[in-house]
C-alpha positions as CSV (number, residue, x, y, z in Angstrom):
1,X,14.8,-0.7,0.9
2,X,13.8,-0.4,-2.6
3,X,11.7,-2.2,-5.3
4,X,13.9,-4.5,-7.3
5,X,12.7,-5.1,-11.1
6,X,11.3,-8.9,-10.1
7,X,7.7,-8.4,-8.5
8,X,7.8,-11.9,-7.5
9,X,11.1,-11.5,-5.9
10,X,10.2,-8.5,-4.2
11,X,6.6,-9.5,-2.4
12,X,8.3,-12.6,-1.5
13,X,10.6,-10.6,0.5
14,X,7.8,-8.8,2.2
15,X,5.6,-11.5,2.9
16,X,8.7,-12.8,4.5
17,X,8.9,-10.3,6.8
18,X,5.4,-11.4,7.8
19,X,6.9,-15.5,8.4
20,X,4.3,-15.5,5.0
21,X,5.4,-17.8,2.1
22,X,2.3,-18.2,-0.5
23,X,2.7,-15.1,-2.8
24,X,-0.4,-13.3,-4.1
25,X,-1.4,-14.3,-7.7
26,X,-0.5,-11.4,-9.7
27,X,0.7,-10.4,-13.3
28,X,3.1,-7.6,-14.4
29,X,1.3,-5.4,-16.3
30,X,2.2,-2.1,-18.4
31,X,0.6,1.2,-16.7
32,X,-1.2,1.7,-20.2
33,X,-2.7,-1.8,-19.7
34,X,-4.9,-0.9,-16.7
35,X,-8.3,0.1,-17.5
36,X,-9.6,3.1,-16.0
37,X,-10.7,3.9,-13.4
38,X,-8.0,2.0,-11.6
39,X,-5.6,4.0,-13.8
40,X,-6.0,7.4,-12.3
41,X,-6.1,5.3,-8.7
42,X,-2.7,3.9,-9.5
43,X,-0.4,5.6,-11.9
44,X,1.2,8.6,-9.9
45,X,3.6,9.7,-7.6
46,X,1.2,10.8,-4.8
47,X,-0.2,9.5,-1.5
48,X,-2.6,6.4,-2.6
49,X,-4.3,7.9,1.3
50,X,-4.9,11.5,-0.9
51,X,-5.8,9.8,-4.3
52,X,-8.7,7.7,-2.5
53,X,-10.1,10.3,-0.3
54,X,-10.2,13.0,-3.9
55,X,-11.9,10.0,-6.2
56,X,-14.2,9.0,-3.0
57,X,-15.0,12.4,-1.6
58,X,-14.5,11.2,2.0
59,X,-11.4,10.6,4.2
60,X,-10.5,6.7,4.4
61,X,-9.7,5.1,8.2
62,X,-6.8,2.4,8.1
63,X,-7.3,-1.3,9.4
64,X,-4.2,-3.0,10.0
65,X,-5.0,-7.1,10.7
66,X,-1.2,-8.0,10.7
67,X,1.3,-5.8,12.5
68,X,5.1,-6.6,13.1
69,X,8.0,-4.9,14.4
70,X,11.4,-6.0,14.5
71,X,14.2,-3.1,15.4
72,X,13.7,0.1,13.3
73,X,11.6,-2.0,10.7
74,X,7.7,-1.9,10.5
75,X,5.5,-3.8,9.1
76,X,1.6,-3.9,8.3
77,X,-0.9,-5.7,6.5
78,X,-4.0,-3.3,6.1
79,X,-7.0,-2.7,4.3
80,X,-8.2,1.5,3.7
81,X,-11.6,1.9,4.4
82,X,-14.1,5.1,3.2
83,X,-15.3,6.7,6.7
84,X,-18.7,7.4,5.3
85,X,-19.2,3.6,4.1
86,X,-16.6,1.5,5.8
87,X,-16.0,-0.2,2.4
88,X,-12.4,-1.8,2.0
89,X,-11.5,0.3,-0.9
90,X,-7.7,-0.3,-0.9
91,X,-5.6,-3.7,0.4
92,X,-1.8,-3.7,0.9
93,X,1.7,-3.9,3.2
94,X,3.3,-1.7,3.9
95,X,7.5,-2.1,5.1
96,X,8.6,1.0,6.8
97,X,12.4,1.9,7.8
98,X,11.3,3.7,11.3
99,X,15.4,5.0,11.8
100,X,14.3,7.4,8.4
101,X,11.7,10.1,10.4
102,X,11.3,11.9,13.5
103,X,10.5,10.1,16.9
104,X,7.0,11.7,16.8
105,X,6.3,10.6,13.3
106,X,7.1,7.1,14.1
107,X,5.0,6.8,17.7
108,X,2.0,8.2,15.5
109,X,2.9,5.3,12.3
110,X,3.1,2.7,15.2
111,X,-0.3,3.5,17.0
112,X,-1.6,2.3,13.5
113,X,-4.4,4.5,13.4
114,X,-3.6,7.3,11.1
115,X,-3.2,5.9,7.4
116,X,0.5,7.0,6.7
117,X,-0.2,8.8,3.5
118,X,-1.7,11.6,6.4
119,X,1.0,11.0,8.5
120,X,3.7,12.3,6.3
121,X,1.6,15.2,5.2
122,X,0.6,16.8,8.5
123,X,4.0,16.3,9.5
124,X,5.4,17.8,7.0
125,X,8.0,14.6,5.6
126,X,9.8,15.7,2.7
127,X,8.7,12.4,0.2
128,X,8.4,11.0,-2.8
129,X,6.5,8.2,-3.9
130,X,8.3,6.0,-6.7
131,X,6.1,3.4,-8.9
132,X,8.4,0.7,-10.3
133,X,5.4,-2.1,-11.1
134,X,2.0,-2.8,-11.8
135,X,0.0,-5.4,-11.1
136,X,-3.0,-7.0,-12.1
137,X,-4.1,-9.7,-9.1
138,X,-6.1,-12.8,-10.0
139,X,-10.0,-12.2,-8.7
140,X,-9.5,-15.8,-6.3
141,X,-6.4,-14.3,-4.7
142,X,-7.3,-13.9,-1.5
143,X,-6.0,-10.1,-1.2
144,X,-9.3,-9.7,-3.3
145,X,-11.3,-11.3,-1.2
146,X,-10.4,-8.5,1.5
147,X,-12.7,-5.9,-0.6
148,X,-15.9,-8.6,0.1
149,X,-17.0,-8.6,-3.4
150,X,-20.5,-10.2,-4.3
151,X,-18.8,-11.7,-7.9
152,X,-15.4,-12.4,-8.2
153,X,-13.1,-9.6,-10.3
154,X,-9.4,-8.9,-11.1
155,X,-7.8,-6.3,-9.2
156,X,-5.0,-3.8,-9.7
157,X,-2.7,-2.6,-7.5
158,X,1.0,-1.3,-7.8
159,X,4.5,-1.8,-6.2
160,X,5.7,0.8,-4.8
161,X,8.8,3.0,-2.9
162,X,8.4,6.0,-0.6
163,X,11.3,8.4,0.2
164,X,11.9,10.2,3.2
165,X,13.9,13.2,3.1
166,X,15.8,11.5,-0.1
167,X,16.0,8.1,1.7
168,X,14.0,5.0,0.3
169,X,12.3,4.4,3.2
170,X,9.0,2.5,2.9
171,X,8.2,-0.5,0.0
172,X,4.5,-0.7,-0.6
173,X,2.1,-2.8,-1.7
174,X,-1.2,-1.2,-3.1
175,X,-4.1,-3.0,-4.2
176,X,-7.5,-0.8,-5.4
177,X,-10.7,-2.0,-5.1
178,X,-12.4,-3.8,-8.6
């Protein structure tokens, strides 16, 4: 599992995993060409789970609304939520390659109530988190909607890969909150 250089491609495959055909209107954009403060939310090679909680001062809680599992693969639709607010403040999917960690790690990733950014930390998961693409999402996508805004805005989010222990083991799909 890795992210291929066609976005397009690449979300069509993960949507597929989810039986999900329409893909999200996005654009490819440069990591220059997103405006700040989405640019500090986006353009690194940490945990988007660590990033949030820094720039929002208060742990997020993860809401999966679409889970599927098929063999050693993992799948999730989810939305990050601050604890102190409960506001969506990241959308995404998440594709995870269970055979790549430790029995424990995955039985805590499938009770889907720790966001995995966490998980890997407090276990200790040697990773690295790869940016290939960014994206800018149109505002009537309805990815955006998941945020409940009161006007309609673009979003931004990035494609992105997570090794464990030097293996490409989870494809993401982040979106921040406009």
């Amino acid at each position: 599992m890795s992210i291929n250089s066609d976005p397009s491609k690449e979300l069509r495959l993960m949507l597929a995993f989810f039986g999900d055909g329409d893909l999200p209107k996005i654009e490819e954009i440069s990591a220059a060409a997103i405006p700040q403060p989405y640019r500090s939310l986006l353009v690194h090679n940490g945990h988007m789970t660590e990033t949030l909680e820094k720039h929002h001062g208060a742990d997020v809680d993860v809401h999966p609304y679409n889970i599927h599992h098929n063999g050693s693969m993992y799948g999730r639709k989810l939305d990050l939520t601050v604890q102190s607010s409960g506001e969506v403040v990241m959308t995404g999917i998440l594709l995870f390659n269970l055979s790549f960690v430790e029995p424990v790690v995955r039985d805590e990733i499938l009770a889907a109530e720790t966001p995995l950014g966490r998980i890997l930390v407090e276990h200790n998961v040697l990773r690295e988190v790869t940016t290939e693409t960014y994206l800018k999402v149109a505002a009537e996508d309805p990815l955006v909607a998941r945020f409940g805004l009161s006007k309609p805005l673009d979003a931004y989010g990035r494609l992105a890969t997570i090794f464990c222990n030097q293996r490409p083991a989870v494809d993401l799909l982040e979106i921040v909150r406009p």
